[in-house]
MARSEVO-636477 format. One line per field, with one value per residue: x, y, z of N, C-alpha, C in turn; residue number from 1; residue in one letter. Coordinates in nm, 3 decimals, m for minus. Example, Ala and Ser with C-alpha at 12.3 -4.5 7.8 and 13.67 -1.06 7.14 Angstrom:
// MARSEVO-636477
n_c1 [1.319:1.285];
n_c2 [m0.569:m0.225];
n_c3 [0.780:0.708];
ca_c1 [1.230:1.367];
ca_c2 [m0.450:m0.106];
ca_c3 [0.780:0.714];
c_c1 [1.320:1.290];
c_c2 [m0.330:0.003];
c_c3 [0.780:0.787];
n [1:2];
res [A:S];
END
This chain:
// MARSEVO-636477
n_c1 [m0.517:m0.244:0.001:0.264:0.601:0.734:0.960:0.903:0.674:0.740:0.790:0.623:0.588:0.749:0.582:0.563:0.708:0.568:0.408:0.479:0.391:0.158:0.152:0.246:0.213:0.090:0.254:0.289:0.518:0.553:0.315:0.342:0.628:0.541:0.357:0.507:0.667:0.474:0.366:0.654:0.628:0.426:0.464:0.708:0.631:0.361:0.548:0.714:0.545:0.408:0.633:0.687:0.441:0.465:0.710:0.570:0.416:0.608:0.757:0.639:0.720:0.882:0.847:0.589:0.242:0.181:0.387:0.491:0.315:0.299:0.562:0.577:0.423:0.618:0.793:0.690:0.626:0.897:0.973:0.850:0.875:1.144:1.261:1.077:1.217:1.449:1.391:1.283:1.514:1.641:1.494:1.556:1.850:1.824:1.668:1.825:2.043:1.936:1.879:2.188:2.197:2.057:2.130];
n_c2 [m2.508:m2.424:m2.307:m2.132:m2.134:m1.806:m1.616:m1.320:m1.294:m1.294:m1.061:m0.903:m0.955:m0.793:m0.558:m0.583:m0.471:m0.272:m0.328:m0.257:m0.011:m0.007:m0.037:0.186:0.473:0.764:1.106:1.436:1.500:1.252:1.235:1.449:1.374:1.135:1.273:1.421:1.242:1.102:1.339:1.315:1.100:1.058:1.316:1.253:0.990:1.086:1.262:1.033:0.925:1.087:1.066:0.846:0.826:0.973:0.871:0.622:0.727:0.829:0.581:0.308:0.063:0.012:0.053:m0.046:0.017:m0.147:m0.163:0.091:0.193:0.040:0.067:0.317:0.283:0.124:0.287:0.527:0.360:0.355:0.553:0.681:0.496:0.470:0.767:0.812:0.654:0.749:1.004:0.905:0.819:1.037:1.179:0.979:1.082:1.356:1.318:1.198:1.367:1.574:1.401:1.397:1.637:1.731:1.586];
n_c3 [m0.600:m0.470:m0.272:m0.417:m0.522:m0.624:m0.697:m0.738:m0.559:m0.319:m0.252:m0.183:0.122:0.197:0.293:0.555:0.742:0.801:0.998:1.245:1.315:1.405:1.690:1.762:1.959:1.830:1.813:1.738:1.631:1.515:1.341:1.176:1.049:0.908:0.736:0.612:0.453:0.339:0.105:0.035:m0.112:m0.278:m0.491:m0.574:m0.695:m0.862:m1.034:m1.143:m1.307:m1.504:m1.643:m1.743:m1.889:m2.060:m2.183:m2.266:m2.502:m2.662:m2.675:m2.762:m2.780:m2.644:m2.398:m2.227:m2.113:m1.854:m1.727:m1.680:m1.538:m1.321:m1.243:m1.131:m0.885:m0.754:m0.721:m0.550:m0.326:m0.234:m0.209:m0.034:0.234:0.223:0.306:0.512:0.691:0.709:0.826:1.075:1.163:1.203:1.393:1.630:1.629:1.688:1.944:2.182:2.158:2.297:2.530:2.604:2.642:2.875:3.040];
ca_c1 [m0.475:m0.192:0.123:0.409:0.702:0.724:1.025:0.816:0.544:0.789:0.836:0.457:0.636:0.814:0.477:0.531:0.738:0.453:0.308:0.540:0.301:m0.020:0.165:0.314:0.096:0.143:0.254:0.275:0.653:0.537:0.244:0.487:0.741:0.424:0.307:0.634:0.732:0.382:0.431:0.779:0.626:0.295:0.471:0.785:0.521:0.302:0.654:0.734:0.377:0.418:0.735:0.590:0.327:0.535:0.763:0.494:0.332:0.710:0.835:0.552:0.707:0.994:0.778:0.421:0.162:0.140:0.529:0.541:0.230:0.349:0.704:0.531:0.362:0.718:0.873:0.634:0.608:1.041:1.039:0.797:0.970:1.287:1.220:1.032:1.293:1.552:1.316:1.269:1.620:1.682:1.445:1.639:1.950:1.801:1.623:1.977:2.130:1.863:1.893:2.267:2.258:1.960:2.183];
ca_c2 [m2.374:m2.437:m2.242:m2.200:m2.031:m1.725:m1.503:m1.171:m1.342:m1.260:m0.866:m0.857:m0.921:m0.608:m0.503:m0.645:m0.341:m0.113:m0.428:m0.216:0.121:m0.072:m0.055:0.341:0.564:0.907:1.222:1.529:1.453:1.090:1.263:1.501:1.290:1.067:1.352:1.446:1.131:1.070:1.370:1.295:0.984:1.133:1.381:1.198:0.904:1.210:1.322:0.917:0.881:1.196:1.084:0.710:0.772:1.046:0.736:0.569:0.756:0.809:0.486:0.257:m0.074:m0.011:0.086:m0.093:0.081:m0.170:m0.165:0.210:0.237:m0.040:0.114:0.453:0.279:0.090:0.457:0.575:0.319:0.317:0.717:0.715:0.395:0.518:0.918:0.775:0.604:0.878:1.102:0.837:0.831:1.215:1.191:0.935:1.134:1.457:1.259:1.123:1.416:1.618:1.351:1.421:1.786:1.742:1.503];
ca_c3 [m0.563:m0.358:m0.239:m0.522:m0.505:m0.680:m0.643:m0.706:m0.467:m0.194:m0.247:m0.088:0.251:0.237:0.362:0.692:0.833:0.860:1.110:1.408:1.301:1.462:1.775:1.808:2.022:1.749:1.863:1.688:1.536:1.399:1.231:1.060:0.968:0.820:0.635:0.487:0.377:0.211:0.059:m0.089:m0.196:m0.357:m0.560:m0.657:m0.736:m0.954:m1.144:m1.213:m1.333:m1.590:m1.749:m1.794:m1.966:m2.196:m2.238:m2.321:m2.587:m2.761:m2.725:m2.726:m2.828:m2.533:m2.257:m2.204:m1.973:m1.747:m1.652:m1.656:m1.408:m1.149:m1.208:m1.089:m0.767:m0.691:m0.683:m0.469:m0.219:m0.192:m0.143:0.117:0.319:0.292:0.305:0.661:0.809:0.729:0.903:1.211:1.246:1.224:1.507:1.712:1.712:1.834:2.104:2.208:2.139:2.389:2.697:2.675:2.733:2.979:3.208];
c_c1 [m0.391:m0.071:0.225:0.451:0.723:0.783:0.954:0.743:0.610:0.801:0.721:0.477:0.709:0.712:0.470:0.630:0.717:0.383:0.345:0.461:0.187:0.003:0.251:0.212:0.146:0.111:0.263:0.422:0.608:0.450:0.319:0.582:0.642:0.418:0.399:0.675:0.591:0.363:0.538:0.720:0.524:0.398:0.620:0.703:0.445:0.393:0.686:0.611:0.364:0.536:0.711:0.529:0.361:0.623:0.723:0.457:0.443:0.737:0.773:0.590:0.817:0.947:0.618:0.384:0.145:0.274:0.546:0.413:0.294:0.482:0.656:0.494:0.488:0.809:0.837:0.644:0.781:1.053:1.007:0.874:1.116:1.346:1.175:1.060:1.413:1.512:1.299:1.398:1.673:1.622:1.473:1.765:1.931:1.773:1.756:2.049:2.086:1.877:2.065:2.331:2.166:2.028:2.282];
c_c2 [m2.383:m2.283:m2.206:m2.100:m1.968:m1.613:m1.357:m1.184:m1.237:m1.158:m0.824:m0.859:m0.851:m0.499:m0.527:m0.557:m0.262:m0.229:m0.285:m0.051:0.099:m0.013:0.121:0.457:0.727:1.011:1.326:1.535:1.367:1.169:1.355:1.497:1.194:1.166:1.395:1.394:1.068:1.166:1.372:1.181:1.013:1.203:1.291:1.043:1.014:1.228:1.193:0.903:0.958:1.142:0.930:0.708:0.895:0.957:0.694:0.556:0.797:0.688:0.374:0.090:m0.098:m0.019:0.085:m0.021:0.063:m0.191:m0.017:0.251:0.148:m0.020:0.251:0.418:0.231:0.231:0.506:0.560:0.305:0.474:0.698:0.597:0.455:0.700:0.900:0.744:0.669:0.965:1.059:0.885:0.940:1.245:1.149:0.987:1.253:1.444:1.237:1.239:1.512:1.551:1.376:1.519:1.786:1.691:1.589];
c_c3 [m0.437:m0.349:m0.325:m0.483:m0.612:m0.659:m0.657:m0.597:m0.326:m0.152:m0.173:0.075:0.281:0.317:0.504:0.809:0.862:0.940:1.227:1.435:1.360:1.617:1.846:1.865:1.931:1.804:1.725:1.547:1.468:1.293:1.154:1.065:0.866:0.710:0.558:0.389:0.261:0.110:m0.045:m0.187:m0.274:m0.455:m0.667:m0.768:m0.862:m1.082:m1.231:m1.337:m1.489:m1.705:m1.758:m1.883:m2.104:m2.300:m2.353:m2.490:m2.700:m2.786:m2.728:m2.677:m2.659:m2.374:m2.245:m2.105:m1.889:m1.671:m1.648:m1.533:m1.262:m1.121:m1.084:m0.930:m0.683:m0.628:m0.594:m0.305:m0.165:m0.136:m0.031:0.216:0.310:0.338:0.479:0.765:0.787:0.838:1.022:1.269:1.307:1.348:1.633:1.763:1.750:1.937:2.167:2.241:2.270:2.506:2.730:2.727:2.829:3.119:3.289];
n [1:2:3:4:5:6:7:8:9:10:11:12:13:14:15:16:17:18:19:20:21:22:23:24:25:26:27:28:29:30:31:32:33:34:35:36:37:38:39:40:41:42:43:44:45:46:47:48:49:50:51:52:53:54:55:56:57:58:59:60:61:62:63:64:65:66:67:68:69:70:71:72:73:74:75:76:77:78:79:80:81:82:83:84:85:86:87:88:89:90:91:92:93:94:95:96:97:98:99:100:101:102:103];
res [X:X:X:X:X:X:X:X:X:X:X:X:X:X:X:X:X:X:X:X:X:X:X:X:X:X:X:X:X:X:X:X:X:X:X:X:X:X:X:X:X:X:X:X:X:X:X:X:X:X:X:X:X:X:X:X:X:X:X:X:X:X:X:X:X:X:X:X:X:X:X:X:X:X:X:X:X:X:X:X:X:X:X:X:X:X:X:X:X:X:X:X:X:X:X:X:X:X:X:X:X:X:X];
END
């Protein structure tokens, strides 16, 4: 049971850009921008999930259950990451935009 290389293997370190979330003291903005974006990703995740398993049950031979459910969780987890860091940034340029009418 050693090590192999396994180009899918590697997509599991996409997980390693919620490490810099351990380290953010959350204010009132982070938690809703969090909640938004889990949110987008919950429901657009929900709507994937619905038309999967409608897929499914038309097209059986084209679309297996277990590629239309881990399609459903890939959807999910891309809204909310990128729905999150839209929302970061939207947050960076009001900050920015606030210290340069303050100066």
């Amino acid at each position: 049971m050693g090590f192999t290389v396994s180009a899918p293997f590697f997509g599991f370190f996409g997980f390693t850009q919620y490490v810099r979330y351990f380290f953010v003291t959350p204010d009132e903005m982070f938690q809703q921008n969090v909640t938004k974006a889990a949110g987008f990703g919950f429901f657009s995740g929900a709507g994937v999930t619905s038309l999967a398993i409608a897929l499914h049950f038309l097209f059986p031979a084209i679309l297996p259950v277990n590629i239309a459910l881990i399609s459903c969780y890939v959807v999910s987890m891309v809204c909310f990451t990128i729905s999150l860091v839209v929302l970061e940034i939207n947050e960076q340029r009001e900050m920015e935009t606030w210290r340069w009418l303050l100066k």
